[in-house]
DODOTI-508868 format. One line per field, with one value per residue (C-alpha): x, y, z; residue in three letters. Coordinates in steps of 0.25 Angstrom, whole numbers, always signed. Layout:
N
u <- [X;...]
v <- [Y;...]
w <- [Z;...]
residuo <- [ala;...]
This chain:
727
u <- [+115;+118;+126;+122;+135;+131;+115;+120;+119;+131;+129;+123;+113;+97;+89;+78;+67;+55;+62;+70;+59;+57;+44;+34;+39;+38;+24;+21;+26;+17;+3;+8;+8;-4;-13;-7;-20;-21;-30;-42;-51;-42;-52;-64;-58;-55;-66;-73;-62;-66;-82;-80;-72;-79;-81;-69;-63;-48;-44;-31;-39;-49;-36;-30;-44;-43;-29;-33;-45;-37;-26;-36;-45;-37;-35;-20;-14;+0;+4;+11;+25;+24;+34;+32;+16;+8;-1;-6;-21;-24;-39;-45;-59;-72;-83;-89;-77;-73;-86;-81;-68;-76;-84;-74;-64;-73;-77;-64;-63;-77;-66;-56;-48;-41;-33;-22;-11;+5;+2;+13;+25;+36;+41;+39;+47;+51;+63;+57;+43;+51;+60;+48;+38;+23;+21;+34;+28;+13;+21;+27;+13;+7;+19;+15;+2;+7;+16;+6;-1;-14;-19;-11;-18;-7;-15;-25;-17;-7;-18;-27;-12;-8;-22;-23;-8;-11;-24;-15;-2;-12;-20;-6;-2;-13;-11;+2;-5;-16;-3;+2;-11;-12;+3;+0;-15;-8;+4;-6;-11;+2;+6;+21;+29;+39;+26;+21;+32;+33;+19;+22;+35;+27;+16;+27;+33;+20;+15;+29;+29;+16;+22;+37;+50;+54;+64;+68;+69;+57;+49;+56;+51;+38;+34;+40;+31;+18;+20;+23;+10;+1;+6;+2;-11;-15;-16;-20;-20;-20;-3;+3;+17;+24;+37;+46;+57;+72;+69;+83;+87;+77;+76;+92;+93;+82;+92;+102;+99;+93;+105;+113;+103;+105;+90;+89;+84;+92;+79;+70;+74;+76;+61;+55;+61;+56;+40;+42;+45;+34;+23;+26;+17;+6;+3;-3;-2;+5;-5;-4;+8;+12;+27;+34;+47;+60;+72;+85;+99;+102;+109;+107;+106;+120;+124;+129;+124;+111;+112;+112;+109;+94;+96;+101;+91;+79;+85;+88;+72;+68;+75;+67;+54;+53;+40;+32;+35;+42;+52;+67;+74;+89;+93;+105;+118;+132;+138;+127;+136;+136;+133;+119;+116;+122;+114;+100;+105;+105;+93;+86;+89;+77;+67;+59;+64;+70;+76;+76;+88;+85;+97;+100;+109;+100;+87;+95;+100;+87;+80;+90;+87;+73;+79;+77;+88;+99;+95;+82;+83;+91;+77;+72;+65;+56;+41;+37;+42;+54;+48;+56;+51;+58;+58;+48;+48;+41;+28;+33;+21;+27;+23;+11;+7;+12;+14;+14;+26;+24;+9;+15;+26;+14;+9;+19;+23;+9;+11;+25;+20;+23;+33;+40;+55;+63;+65;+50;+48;+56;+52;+35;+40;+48;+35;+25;+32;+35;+20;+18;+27;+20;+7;+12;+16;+2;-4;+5;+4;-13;-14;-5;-14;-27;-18;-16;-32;-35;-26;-18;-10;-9;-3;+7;+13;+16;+26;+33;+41;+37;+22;+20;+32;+23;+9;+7;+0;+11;-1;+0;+14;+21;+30;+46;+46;+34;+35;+28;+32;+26;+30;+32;+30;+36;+48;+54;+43;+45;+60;+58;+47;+57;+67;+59;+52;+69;+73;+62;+57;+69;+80;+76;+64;+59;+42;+39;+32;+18;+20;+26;+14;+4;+12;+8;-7;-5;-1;+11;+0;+6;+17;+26;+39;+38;+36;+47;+56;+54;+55;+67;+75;+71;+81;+76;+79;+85;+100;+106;+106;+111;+100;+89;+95;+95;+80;+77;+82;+75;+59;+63;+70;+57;+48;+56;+58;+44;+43;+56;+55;+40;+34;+23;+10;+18;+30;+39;+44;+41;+49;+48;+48;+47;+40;+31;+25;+14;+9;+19;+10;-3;+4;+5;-9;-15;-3;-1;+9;+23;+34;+44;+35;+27;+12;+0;-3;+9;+16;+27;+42;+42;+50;+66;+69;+67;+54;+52;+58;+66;+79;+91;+105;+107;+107;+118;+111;+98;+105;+112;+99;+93;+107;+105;+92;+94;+86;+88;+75;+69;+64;+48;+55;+58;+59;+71;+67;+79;+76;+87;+88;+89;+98;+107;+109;+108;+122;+135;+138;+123;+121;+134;+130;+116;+123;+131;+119;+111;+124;+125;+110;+110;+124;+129;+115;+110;+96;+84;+82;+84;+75;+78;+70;+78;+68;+70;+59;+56;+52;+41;+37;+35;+29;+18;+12;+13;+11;+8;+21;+28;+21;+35;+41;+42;+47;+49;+40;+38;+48;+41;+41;+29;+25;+28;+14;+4;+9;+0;+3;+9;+18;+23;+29;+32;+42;+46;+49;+59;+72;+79;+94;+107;+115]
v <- [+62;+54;+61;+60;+51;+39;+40;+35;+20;+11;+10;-2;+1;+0;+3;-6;+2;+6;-3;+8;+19;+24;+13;+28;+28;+16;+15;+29;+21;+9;+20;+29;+14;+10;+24;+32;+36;+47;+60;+57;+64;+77;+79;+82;+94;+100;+99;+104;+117;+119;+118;+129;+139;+135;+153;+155;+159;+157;+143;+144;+149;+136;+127;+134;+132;+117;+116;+122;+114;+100;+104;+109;+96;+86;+74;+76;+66;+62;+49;+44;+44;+55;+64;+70;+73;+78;+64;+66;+60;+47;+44;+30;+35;+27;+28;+38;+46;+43;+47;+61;+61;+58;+69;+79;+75;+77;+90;+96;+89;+98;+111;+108;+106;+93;+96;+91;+94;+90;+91;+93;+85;+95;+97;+110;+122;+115;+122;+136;+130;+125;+139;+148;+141;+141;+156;+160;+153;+162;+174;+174;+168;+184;+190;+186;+191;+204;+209;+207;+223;+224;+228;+220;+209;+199;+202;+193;+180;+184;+185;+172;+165;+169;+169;+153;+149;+157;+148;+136;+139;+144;+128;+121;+129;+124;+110;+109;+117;+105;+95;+102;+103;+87;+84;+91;+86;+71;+73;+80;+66;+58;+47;+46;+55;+54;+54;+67;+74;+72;+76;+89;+91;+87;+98;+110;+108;+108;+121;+126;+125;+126;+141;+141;+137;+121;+123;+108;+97;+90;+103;+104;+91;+94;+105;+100;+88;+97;+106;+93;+87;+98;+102;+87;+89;+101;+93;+81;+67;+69;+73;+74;+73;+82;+78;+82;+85;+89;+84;+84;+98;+107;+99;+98;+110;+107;+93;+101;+112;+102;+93;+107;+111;+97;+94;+84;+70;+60;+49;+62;+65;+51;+49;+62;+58;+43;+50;+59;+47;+39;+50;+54;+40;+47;+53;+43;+29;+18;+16;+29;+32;+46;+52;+60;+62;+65;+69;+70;+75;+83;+96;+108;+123;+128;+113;+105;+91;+90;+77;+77;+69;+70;+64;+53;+53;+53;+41;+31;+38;+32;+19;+19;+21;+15;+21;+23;+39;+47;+44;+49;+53;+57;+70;+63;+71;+66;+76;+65;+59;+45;+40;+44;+39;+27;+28;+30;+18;+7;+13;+8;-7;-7;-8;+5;+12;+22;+33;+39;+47;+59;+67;+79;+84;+83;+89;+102;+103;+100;+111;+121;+120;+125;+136;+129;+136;+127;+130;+127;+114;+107;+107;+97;+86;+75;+80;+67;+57;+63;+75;+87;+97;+109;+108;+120;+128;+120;+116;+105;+100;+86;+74;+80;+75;+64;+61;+47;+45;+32;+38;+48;+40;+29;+42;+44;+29;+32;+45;+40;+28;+15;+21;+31;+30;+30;+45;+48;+39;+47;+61;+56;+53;+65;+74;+66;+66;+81;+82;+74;+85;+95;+91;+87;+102;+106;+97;+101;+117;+115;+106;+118;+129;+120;+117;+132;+135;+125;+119;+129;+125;+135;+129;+120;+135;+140;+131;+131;+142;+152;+151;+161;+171;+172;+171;+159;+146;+134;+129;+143;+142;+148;+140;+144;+132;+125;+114;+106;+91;+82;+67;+60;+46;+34;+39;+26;+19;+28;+27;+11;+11;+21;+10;-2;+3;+9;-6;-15;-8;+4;-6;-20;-19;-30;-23;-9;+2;-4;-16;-12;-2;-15;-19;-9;-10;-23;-22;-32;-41;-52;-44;-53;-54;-39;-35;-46;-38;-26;-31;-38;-34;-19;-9;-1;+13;+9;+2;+13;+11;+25;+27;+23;+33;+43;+40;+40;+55;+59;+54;+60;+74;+76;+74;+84;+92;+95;+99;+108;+123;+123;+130;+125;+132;+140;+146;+133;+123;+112;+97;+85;+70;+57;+53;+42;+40;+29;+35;+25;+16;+21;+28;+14;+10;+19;+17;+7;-2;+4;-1;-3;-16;-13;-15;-7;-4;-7;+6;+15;+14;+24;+38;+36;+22;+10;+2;-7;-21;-16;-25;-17;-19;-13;-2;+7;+5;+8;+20;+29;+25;+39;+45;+51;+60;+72;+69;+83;+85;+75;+84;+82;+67;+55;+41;+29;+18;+7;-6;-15;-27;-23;-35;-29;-15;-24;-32;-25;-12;-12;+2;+7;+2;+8;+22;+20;+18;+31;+39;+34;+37;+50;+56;+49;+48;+59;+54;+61;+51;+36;+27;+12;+0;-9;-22;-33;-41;-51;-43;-34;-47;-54;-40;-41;-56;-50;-35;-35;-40;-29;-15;-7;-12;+1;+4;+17;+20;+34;+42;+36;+25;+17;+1;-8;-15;-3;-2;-8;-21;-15;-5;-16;-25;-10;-10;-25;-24;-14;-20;-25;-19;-23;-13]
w <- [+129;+116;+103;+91;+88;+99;+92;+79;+78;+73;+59;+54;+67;+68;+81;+83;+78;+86;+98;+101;+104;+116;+120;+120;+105;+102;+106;+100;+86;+89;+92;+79;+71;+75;+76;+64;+54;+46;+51;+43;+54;+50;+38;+50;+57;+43;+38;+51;+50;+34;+37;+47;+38;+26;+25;+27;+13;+16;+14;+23;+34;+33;+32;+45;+51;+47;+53;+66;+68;+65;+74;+84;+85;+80;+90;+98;+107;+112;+114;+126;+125;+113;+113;+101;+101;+92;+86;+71;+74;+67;+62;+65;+59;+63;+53;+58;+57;+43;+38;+44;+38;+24;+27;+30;+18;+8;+15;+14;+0;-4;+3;-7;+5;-3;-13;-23;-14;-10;+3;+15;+10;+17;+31;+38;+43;+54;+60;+59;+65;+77;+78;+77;+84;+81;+87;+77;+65;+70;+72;+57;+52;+58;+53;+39;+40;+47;+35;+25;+21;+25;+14;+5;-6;+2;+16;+15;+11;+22;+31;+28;+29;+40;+47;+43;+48;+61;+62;+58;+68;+81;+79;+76;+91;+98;+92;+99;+113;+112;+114;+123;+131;+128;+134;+145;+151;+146;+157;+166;+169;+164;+176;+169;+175;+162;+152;+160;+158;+144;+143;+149;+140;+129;+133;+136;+123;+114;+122;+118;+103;+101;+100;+103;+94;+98;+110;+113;+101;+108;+105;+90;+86;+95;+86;+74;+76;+78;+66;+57;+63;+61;+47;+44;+49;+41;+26;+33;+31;+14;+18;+27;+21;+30;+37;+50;+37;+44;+57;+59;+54;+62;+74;+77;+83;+94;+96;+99;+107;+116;+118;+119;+132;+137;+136;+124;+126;+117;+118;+116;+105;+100;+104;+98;+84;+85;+88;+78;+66;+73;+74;+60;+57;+64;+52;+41;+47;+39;+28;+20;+12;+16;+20;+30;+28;+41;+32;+39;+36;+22;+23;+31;+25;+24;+17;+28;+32;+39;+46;+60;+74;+71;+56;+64;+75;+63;+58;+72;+75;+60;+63;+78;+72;+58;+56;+41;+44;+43;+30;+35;+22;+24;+15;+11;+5;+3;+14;+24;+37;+30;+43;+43;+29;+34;+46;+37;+28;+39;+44;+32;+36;+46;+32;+35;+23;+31;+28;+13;+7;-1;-9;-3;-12;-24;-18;-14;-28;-35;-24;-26;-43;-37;-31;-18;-10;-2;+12;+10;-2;+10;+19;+8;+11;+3;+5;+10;+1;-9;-14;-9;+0;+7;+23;+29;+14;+5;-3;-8;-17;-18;-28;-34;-45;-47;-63;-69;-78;-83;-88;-93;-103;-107;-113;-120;-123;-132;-136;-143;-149;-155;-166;-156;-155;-143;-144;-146;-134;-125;-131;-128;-114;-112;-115;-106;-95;-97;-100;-86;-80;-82;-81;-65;-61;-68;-59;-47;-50;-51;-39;-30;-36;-28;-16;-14;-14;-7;+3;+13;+24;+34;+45;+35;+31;+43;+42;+31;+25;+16;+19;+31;+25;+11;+20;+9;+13;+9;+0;-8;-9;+3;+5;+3;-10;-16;-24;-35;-36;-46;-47;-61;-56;-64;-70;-68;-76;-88;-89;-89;-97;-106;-106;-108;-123;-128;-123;-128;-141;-144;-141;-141;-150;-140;-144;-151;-145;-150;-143;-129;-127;-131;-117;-110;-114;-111;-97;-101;-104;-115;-118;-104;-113;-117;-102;-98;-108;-100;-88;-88;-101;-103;-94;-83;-74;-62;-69;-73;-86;-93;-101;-94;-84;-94;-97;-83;-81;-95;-89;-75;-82;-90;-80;-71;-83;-85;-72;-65;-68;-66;-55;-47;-41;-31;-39;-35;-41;-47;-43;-50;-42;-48;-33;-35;-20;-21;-36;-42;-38;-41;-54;-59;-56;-65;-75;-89;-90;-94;-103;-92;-88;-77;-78;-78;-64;-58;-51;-57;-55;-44;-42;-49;-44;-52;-55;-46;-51;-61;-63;-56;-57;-43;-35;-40;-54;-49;-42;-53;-63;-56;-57;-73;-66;-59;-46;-43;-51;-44;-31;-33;-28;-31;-24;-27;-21;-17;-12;-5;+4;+19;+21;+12;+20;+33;+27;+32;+24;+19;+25;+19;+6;+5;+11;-3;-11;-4;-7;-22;-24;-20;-18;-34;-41;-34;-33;-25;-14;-13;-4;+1;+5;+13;+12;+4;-4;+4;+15;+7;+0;+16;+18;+7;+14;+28;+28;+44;+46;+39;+43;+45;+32;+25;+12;+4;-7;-13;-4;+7;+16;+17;+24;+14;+18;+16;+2;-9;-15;-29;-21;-13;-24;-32;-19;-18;-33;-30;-35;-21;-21;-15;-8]
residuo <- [unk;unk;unk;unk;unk;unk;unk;unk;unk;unk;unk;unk;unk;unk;unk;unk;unk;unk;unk;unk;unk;unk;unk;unk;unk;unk;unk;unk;unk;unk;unk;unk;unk;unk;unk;unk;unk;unk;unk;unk;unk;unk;unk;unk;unk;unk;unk;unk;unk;unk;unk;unk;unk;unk;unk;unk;unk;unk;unk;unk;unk;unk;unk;unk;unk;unk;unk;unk;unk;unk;unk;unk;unk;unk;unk;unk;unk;unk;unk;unk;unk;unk;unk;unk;unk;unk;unk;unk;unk;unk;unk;unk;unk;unk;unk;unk;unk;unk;unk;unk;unk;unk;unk;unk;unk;unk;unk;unk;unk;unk;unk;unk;unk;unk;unk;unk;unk;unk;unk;unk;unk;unk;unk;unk;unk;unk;unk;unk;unk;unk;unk;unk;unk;unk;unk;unk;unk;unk;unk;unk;unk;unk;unk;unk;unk;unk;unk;unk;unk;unk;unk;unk;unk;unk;unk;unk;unk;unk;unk;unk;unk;unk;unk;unk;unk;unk;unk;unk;unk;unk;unk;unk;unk;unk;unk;unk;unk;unk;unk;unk;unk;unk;unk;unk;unk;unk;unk;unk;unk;unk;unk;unk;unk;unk;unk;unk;unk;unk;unk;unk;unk;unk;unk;unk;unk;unk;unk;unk;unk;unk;unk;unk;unk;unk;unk;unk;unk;unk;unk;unk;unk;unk;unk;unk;unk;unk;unk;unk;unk;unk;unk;unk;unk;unk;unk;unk;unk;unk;unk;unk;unk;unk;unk;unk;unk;unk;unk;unk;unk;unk;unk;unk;unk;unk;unk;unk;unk;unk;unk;unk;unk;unk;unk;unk;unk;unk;unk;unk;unk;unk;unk;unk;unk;unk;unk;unk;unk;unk;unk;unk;unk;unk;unk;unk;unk;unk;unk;unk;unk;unk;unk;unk;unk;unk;unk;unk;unk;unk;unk;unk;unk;unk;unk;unk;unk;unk;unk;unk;unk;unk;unk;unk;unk;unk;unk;unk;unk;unk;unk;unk;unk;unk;unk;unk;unk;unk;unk;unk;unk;unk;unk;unk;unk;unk;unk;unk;unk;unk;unk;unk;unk;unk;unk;unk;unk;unk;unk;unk;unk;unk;unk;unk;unk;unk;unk;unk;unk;unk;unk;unk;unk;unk;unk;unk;unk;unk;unk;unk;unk;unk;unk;unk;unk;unk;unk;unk;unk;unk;unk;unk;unk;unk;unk;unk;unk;unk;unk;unk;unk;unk;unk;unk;unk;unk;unk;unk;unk;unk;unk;unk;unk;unk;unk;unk;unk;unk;unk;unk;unk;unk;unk;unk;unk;unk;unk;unk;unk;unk;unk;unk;unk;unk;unk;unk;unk;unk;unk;unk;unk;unk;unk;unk;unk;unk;unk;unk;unk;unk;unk;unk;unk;unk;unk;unk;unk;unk;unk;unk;unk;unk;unk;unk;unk;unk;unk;unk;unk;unk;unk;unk;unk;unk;unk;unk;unk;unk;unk;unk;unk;unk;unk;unk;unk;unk;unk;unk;unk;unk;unk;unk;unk;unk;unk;unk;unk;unk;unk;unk;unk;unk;unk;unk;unk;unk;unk;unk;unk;unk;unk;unk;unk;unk;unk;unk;unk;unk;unk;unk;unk;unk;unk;unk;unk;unk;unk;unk;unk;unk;unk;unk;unk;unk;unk;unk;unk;unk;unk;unk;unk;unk;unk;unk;unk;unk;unk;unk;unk;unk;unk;unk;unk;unk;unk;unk;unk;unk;unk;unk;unk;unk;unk;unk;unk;unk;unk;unk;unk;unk;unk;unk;unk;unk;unk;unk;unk;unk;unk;unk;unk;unk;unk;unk;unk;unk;unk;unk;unk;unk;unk;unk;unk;unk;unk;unk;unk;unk;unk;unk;unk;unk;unk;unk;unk;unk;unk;unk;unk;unk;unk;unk;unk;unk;unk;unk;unk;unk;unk;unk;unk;unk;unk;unk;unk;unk;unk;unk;unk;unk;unk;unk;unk;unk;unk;unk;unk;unk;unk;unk;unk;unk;unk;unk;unk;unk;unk;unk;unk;unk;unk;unk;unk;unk;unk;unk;unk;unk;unk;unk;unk;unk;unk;unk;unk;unk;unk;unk;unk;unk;unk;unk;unk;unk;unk;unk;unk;unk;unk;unk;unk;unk;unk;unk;unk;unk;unk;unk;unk;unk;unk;unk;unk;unk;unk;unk;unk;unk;unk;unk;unk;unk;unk;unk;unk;unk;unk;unk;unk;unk;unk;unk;unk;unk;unk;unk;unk;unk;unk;unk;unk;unk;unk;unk;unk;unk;unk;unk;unk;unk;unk;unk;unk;unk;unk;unk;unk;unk;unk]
């Protein structure tokens, strides 16, 4: 058996990536490459489950129908070698099929079925899913209904309620009985007398917890994977943003009451974590820009640090697989063993953007000020991207809507007008952004209200807490914390644009008012030596500079401002973000051109770091310019992109240095989260002429990671523009 001490590689130490999978692993990866679609022929057998309850008056009841059918006639299949089964179907639609994917979409279109929704975006309640067991999680769903009156006005909603998740959790048992039924006519005619009795492992455990608590850490991760699976399948393929979340928190104990009964399987283990990274692909395929999110380490309930073996058994698994999914983001906290953050910062030489580092410290603190109580605040996790969710209590409602900022000051560029003051400037931007605030929680409040009517989630809220106590679908807010969290998007462009005018026309008197907005209509068009002055001469967010750091936290306080102490459709609270995802792009597609010098068209300075070419001094400039905002506030999200040379954390000391620099970022500046592309410019410019030659070069975008080669030519250079830092 090997401790967790001899599995921790000598620092400065990578393993060879998928050459060091098990070869049934490594060709699961290569199948899960090559196979991985999206459910589109989902859409049919909901469609066929609405068109047959179309009397039936309860809404919950017709999506508990809907899940049963999908989960009792969707494809199954297990792969050999699998460990971990459970296969998420993939469509490869002929003609004939589309046409009936067509048909059912705008069926269920016609049903109000699609809706303006956040869906998913949270990790489910797993440690009390694998302590109870399905027939645990059933018997308190009849208990709920049970202690409801009779006659009481309550009954009927407890009833229809219960009645749905019943429907839901006995479809989701036979789900995991039809693998187990699968496994065991497979090794019924199975040659290999190792892959046989795999099979019929595979098969006693499924028939096991498709009703008991997990016994084994096999079983653990067996059911934890079903029940992430299923949820999934329940909104379909419009989001399915859920995630395994603490995967090393509630799967420990399992790990360790089976080395303490002398069963556990050291290669098992390490095998069962590399399927589960790669079968997280299975979900969406390369080409669409989704997230699902693995966090490791962070604290536990009563204050103590979190990390342990399995935080560093996610990371060397991460390093084996580097797939697209899922994103590993490190909880990080000053109290951290500084060989695991040194451990995650060498990991990011192999160029896959792996992992992420989010500031424990500050989230806790910025939950708690939301009354979010300690033991639960330190089950946060990003939703997907960096939006905050609470493990297996929580609604999150992440990044939605999405507000453009830089619209929002070009109104009031024209609303202050070609005689304002500096003063007058600020005071107009101040009030549309405010405007902008509060329009987004109307927005996100009347966007809940139709969620509510008409999308319920039965199965979803047997597992997650709060739901079957209250007898509330999660979707009418029965969930222990529901959020809002809208997302003002170009707060960067704002604050430059800010500090372009007071340069050029307060301070210099370089052009007035009149003429800078003749630029703008312009598109920069004839006015070369104006926009030269703003590009090279004008400062910018991102040096430290005192009071463009003020100015900075003044737009992103507003914002926030306009927003905190409102409460959303459900009673919760409202969270600002400054996320940008992939609308920084498309923000600035349908945006003017702004003073800070970017071009009509061109995307939007994106979340809190700065625009993308701006001139830096460096990277402890770049740092501490988002130290003057409290990014407490900032829990609906936020991204900081930092790009540096991956020869530079290859040279000796590079890992120790970058370690430095993820420590200063959050422990001194306090910031949300920091993200790090280790890829120099060369190598994304080679990637642009041949893209077929640089599939796995992936890069971290909105909170996520995504190939470098999917992404649209403007977001490409957006990412090669970032400024290339030294460590």
């Amino acid at each position: 058996m090997t401790s967790d001490v001899a599995r921790r590689p000598e620092p400065g130490t990578l393993t060879n990536g998928p050459a060091d999978l098990t070869p049934a692993t490594r060709t699961l990866r290569d199948e899960v490459l090559a196979d991985a679609s999206p459910y589109y022929a989902r859409a049919i057998l909901v469609a066929e489950a609405f068109r047959e309850t179309e009397r039936e008056p309860w809404r919950q009841k017709r999506c508990a129908a809907a899940i049963a059918k999908l989960l009792q006639e969707c494809p199954i299949k297990i792969r050999s070698g699998e460990r971990l089964v459970g296969w998420h179907p993939s469509t490869h639609a002929d003609e004939i099929l589309q046409a009936e994917i067509r048909a059912a979409h705008e069926y269920l279109a016609s049903e109000q079925l699609y809706v303006p929704a956040s869906e998913g975006h949270m990790a489910l309640d797993y440690p009390r899913i694998l302590a109870e067991g399905l027939d645990g999680i059933l018997a308190r769903v009849r208990a709920t209904r049970d202690a409801v009156p009779p006659c009481s006005a309550g009954r009927p909603h407890a009833e229809v309620f219960a009645d749905a998740c019943e429907t839901s959790l006995r479809a989701f048992q036979a789900f995991i009985e039809r693998y187990a039924d699968l496994a065991r006519s497979l090794a019924d005619v199975e040659p290999d007398p190792v892959w046989r009795g795999e099979l019929a492992l595979i098969s006693e455990d499924c028939a096991h917890i498709a009703h008991h608590p997990a016994r084994t850490f096999r079983q653990a991760m067996q059911l934890m994977w079903f029940t992430f699976l299923a949820a999934a399948l329940e909104p379909g393929d419009t989001h399915h943003c859920f995630g395994p979340g603490r995967v090393d928190q509630y799967l420990l104990p399992y790990l360790e009451a089976d080395r303490a009964a002398g069963r556990l399987d050291e290669e098992m283990v390490d095998d069962l974590l590399d399927q589960l990274l790669i079968k997280c692909n299975e979900f969406h395929g390369q080409d669409l820009m989704s997230a699902l999110i693995v966090v490791i380490g962070g604290h536990t309930s009563d204050g103590e640090d979190a990390t342990n073996e399995l935080s560093y058994r996610v990371l060397e698994s991460s390093d084996r697989v580097r797939m697209y999914f899922p994103g590993i983001d490190i909880s990080w906290h000053r109290n951290m063993p500084e060989d695991f953050v040194r451990r995650a910062c060498q990991l990011l030489r192999n160029g896959k953007g792996q992992p992420s580092f989010f500031n424990d410290e500050a989230i806790i603190e910025g939950l708690a000020r939301h009354g979010v109580p300690y033991e639960h605040a330190v089950d946060h996790l990003p939703s997907t991207c960096t939006e905050t969710s609470i493990a297996g209590r929580c609604n999150p409602w992440v990044a939605w809507p999405y507000m453009n900022l830089a619209e929002s000051f070009l109104s009031a560029l024209a609303e202050a007008g070609d005689g304002a003051t500096w003063e007058q400037l600020l005071e107009a931007t101040d009030r549309h952004v405010a405007a902008t605030a509060r329009e987004a929680v109307r927005r996100g409040i009347a966007d809940q209200a139709v969620a509510a009517v008409n999308r319920p989630f039965p199965l979803l809220s047997c597992f997650i807490e709060g739901c079957i106590e209250s007898a509330t679908d999660i979707s009418h807010g029965g969930a222990t914390h529901n959020f809002l969290q809208p997302e003002g998007v170009g707060v960067v462009t704002v604050v430059d644009s800010l500090a372009a005018i007071k340069h050029l026309v307060f301070d210099e008197g370089r052009c007035t008012l009149a003429e800078l907005r003749q630029a703008l209509t312009d598109n920069w068009e004839g006015h070369e030596a104006l926009h030269r002055a703003v590009r090279l001469e004008a400062p910018s967010y991102g040096n430290d500079d005192p009071w463009i750091n003020e100015l900075f936290a003044r737009v992103a306080g507003v914002w926030c401002d306009g927003i905190e102490g409102q409460l959303n459709y459900y009673g919760g609270p409202v969270l600002p973000g400054f996320l940008g995802w992939t609308v920084w792009i498309h923000f600035g597609e349908q945006t003017g051109a702004t003073p800070d010098g970017r071009r009509a068209g061109e995307p939007l300075a994106n979340s809190m770091a700065p625009r993308s070419g701006a001139r830096l001094k460096g990277t402890p400039s770049m740092i501490l310019s988002a130290g003057g905002f409290d990014n407490t506030r900032g829990l609906g999200g936020t991204t900081y992109n930092v790009r540096f040379s991956g020869d530079d954390l290859a040279a000796e000391g590079g890992p120790d240095r970058l370690k430095a620099i993820v420590e200063t970022a959050l422990g001194t500046v306090g910031l949300y989260m920091l993200q790090i592309d280790m890829v120099n410019t060369e190598t994304l410019r080679a990637a642009q002429q041949s893209p077929d030659d640089y599939r796995d070069l992936f890069v971290r975008i909105g909170g996520y990671l995504v190939p470098f080669t999917y992404l649209p030519p403007h977001a490409q250079e957006d990412v090669i523009q970032r400024t290339e830092l030294g460590l």
